[in-house]
N, C-alpha and C positions, 0 to 999 in steps of 0.2 A: 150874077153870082151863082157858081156851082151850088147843088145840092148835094155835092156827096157828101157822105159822113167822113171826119180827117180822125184815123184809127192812131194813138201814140204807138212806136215800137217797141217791142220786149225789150227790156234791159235785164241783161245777163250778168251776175258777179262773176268774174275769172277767179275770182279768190276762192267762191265756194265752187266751182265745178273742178278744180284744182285739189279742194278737199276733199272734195264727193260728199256734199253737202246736196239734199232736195233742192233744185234750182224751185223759185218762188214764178208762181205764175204773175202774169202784169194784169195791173186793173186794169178794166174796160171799159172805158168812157163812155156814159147812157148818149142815145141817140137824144139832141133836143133839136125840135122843129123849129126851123129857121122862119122868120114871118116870110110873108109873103107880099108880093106888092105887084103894081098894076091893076090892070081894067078888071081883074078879076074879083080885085075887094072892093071895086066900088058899090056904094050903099052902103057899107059894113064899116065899123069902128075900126078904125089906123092902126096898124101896128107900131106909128112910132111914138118916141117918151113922150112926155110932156116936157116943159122946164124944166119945171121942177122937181121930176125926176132925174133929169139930168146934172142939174145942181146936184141933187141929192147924192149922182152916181159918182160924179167928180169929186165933192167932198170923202164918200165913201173910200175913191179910189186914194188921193190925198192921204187919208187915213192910213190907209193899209198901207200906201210906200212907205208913210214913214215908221207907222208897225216894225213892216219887213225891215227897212233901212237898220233900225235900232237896235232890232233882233240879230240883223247880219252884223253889226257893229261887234253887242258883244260877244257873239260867236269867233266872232275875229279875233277877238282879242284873248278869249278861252281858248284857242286853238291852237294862237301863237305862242301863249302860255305852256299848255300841255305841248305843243312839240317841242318847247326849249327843254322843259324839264325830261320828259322823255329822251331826247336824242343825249342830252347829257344823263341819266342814267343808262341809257344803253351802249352809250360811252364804257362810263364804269364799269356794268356787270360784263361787257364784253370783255375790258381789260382782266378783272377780277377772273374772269374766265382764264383767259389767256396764262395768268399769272398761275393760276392753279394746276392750270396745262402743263404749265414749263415744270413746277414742283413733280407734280405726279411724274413726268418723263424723266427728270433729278432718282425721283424714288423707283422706278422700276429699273432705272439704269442701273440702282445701286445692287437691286435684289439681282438679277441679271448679271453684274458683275460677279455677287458672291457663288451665283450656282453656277458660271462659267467655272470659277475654280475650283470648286468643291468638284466639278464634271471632269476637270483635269485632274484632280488628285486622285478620285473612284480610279479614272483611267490607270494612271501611276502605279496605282495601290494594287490595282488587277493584273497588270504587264509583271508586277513583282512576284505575285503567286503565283499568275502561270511561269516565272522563271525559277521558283522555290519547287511547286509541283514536276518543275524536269527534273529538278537536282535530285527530289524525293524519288523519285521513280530510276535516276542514272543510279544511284544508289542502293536502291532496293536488285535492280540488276548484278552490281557489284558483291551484295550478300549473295547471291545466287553463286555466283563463283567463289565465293567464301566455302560458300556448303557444300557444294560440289569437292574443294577440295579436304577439308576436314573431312567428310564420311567418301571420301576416298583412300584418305590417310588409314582408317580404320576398319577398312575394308582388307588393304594390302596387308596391315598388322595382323590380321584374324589368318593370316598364311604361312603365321610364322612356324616352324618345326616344333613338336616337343615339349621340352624345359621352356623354353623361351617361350610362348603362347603364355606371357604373365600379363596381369595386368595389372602395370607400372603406372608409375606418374605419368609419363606419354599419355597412354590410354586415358587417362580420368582428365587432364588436362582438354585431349581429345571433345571426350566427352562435354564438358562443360564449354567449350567450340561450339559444340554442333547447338546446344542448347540455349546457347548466347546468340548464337545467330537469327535459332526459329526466333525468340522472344525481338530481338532488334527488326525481323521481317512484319511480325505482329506489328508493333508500334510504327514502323513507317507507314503499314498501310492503313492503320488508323488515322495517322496524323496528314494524308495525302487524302482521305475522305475529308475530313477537317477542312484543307484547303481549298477541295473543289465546293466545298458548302459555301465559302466562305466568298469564293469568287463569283456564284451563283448571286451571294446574296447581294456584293458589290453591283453586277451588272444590273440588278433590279433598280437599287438605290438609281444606278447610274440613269436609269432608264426614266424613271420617275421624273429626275431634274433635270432631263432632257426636251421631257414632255413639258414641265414647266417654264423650263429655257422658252422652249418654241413658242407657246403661247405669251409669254411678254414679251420674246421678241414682236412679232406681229402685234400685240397694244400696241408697245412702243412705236413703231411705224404709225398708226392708226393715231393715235396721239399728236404723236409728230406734225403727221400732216396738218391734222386739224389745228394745231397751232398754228400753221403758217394760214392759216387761211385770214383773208380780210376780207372789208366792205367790197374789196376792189378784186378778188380773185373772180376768175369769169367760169372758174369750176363747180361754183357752189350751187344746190342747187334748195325747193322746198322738199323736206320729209316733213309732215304732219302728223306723222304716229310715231316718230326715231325718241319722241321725249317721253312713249308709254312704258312703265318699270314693267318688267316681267317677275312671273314671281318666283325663277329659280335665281334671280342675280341677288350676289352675296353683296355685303357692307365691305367699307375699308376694312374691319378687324379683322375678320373672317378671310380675306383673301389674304392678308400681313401672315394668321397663325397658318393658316394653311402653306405657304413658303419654307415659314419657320420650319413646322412639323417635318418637310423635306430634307429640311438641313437639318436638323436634329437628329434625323434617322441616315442622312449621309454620314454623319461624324461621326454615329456612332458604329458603322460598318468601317470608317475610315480607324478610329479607335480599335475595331476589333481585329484588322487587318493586320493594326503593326503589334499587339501582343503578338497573335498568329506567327507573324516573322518572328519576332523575337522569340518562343517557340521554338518554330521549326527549325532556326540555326539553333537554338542550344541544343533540340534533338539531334540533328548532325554532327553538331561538333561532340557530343557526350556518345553517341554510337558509332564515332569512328574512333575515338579516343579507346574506350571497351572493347572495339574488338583489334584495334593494333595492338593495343597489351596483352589480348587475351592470346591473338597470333604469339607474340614477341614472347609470354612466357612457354608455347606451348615450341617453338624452336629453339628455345634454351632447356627444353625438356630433352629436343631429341638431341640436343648436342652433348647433353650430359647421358644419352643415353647411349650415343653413339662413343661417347670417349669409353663409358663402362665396358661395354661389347668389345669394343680395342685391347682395352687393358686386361680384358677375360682371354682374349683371342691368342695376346700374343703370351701369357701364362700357360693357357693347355697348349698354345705351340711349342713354349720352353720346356717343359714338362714333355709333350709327345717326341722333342727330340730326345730327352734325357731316356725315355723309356725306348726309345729306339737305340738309342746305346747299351741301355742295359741287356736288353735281348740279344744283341748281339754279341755282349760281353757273358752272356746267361748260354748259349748258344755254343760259343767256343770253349765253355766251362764243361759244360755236358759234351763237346767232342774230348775237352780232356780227359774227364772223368770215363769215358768210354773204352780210353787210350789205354789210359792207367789199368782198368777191368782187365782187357786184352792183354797189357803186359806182365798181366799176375798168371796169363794162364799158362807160360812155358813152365814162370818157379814149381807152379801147382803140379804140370803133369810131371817133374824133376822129382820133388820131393813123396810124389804117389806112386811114381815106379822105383824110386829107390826102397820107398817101405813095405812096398809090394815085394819085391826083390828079396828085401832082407826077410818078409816071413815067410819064404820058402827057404831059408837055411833048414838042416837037420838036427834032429834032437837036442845036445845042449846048446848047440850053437843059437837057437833061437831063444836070444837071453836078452834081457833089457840095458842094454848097457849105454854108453854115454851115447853114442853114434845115434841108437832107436830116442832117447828122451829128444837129443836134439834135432832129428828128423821130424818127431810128434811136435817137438815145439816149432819148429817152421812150420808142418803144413798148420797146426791152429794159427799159426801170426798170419797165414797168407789167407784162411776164411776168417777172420774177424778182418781182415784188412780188407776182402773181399765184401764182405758183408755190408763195411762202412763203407766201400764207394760206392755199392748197390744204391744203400739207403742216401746216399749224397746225391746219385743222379736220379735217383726219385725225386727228392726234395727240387735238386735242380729243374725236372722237367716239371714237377710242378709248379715254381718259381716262372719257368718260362711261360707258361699256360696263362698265369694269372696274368703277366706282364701283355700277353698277347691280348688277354679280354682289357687289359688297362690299355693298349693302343688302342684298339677296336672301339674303346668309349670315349676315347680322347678325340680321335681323327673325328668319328659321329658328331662328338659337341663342338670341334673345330667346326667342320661342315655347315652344325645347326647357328654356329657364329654368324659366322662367312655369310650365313641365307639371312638372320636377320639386320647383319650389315647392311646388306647388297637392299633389303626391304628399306630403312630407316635413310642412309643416306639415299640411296640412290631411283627409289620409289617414293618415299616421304618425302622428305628434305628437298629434292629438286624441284616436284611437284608445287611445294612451297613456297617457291621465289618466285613461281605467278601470284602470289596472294597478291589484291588488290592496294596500292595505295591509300596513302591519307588522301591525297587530292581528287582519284578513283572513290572511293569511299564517302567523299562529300560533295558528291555529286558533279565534280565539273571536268 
């Protein structure tokens, strides 16, 4: 018989070095001295039993199997206890598991579906203000050539001659144009800041339920899978610390209102979106409405302005002809009366050398007698007759004179017509029929 000592092997739990658990050191079985036998114990007291210690050892041993036996009995039978009961509750909480799985991926499916749509509506809702903010802005362009042409209008009017430099209805009509238009340019560009706030504020919203999207989606996967997992998937593996809570992870409530609070404040950007449209179409449609009328009365200005001018024009032209007749009729009057002058001047020198004649007769002969009274009375009939065609073609040529400053102011104010015709229709009015559109005007 060997004397070595027989060492038991380490036994190692895989379970706890798997954990990272202190592997347990192995007891060490104490050295005991084997007896000894042969020539070398003789003389000396036997190392072996007695009997009766052997009886004793065999009884002993007796005892203790059937100890052990008893004890392993009912260990057996607590064992097969506790695993019946065990593998049937690990049954249950697995299903119970499972069942809670499939719920929870039901409920995030559900949240996930709503901020899908709410993500498509933000979308929606955004594509429509940036297509409202063109309109604003085709629009606001469109006043621009409003204004351009109104204080152009009153530009060419400030050119007019004269009398005509009034300021008529046109003008004030003008006027309240150019002043309708700044105020309509005002309020677009207010209500174009509006929208771009507004679409900021969308994209945020949008951006938030984005974030949130992404994150249940990936649960939902992670869920997923872990539902399909069974006793039998050969993917599974041990985590020993995956069941330690941390202390930033939120409860069911808290993750539900936090969803909510997204969608709350999506709807309410969605809500604020479509006042906004509805808004900003009523401001288009009210400032194209205001300024096609405000156009529409300010062309029935110049057409009533333009008929006035006409009906001015073609009067001092009736009138400028009549006085061009009359001058010429004032004209061959004063050649008459010139005529007439001239043919008094043979009677006159007749009757001045006859009476000249006759007062060189001699002594009595130089007598008054019917011949002298009526020589005296022709030459007075030919100087008063004389004297009233004088004073006739004075009157006459001052007659013509006047008639001549009455042409001279007539043709002037024809002239100053004519320029602000030529300004009204033909610089106004044309200028004009570029004014913008309703459908220019509201943007598209």
């Amino acid at each position: 018989m060997s004397s070595e000592v027989l060492v038991a092997r380490p036994h190692y739990d895989s379970r706890d070095v798997a954990q990272g658990l202190p592997v347990k050191e192995p007891r060490v079985a104490l050295e005991v001295p084997l007896p000894s036998s042969g020539s070398a114990t003789a003389g000396y007291r036997s190392a072996k039993y007695s009997p009766a210690e052997w009886f004793s050892n065999y009884h002993t041993v007796l005892e203790q199997s059937g100890t052990n036996s008893h004890e392993a009995g009912s260990i057996q039978r607590e064992s097969k206890a506790l695993y019946q009961d065990t593998e049937a509750a690990t049954v249950t909480t697995q299903a119970e598991g499972t069942r809670l799985l499939g719920e929870r991926l039901q409920e995030i499916h559900y949240w996930k579906s709503e901020l899908q749509q709410h993500i498509h509506q933000l979308l929606a809702d955004t594509e429509s203000l940036s297509a409202l903010k063109t309109r604003l802005e085709k629009t606001l362009d469109a006043t621009e050539i409003s204004y351009a042409i109104a204080t152009d209008n009153l530009n060419c009017r400030a050119r007019r001659l004269g009398p005509d430099l009034v300021r008529d209805t046109v003008e004030e009509e003008l006027v309240k144009e150019v002043d309708l238009i700044r105020s309509v340019q005002a309020l677009l560009k207010r209500t174009t800041a509006q929208v771009v706030s507004q679409i900021k504020l969308n994209r945020e919203a949008k951006q938030t339920l984005e974030f949130d999207w992404s994150d249940k989606y990936q649960a939902y996967n992670f869920d997923d899978q872990g539902a399909r997992y069974t006793n039998m998937s050969p993917d599974t593996q041990h985590h020993p610390s995956s069941a330690t809570m941390q202390d930033h992870v939120c409860n069911a409530i808290s993750w539900t209102k936090f969803t909510q609070d997204n969608l709350s404040k999506a709807m309410q950007e969605e809500q604020a979106t479509n006042s906004l449209r509805l808004l900003v179409e009523q401001v288009l449609q009210d400032t194209t409405h205001d300024l096609r009328v405000q156009c529409s009365v300010v062309d029935r200005a110049f057409s009533q302005r333009c008929a006035e001018l006409i009906e001015v024009k073609t009067q001092l032209e009736t009138k400028f002809a009549q006085i061009l007749e009359q001058i010429g009729a004032q004209e061959r009057n004063i050649v008459a009366i010139q005529q007439a002058i001239h043919n008094k001047e043979a009677p006159l020198r007749v009757v001045q050398s006859r009476l000249y004649l006759r007062s060189l007769r001699p002594n009595m002969e130089l007598c008054r007698d019917e011949p002298q009274f009526s020589l005296e009375g022709e030459l007075r009939q030919i100087d008063a007759t004389l004297a009233s065609l004088r004073q006739q073609l004075s009157e006459a040529r001052g007659s013509l004179s006047h008639l001549e400053e009455s042409r001279i102011t007539l043709e002037k104010d024809i002239n100053c017509k004519t320029h602000s015709l030529f300004i009204e229709r033909e610089k106004c009015m044309t200028r004009r029929r570029r004014y913008p559109s309703v459908s220019t005007l509201s943007g598209y």
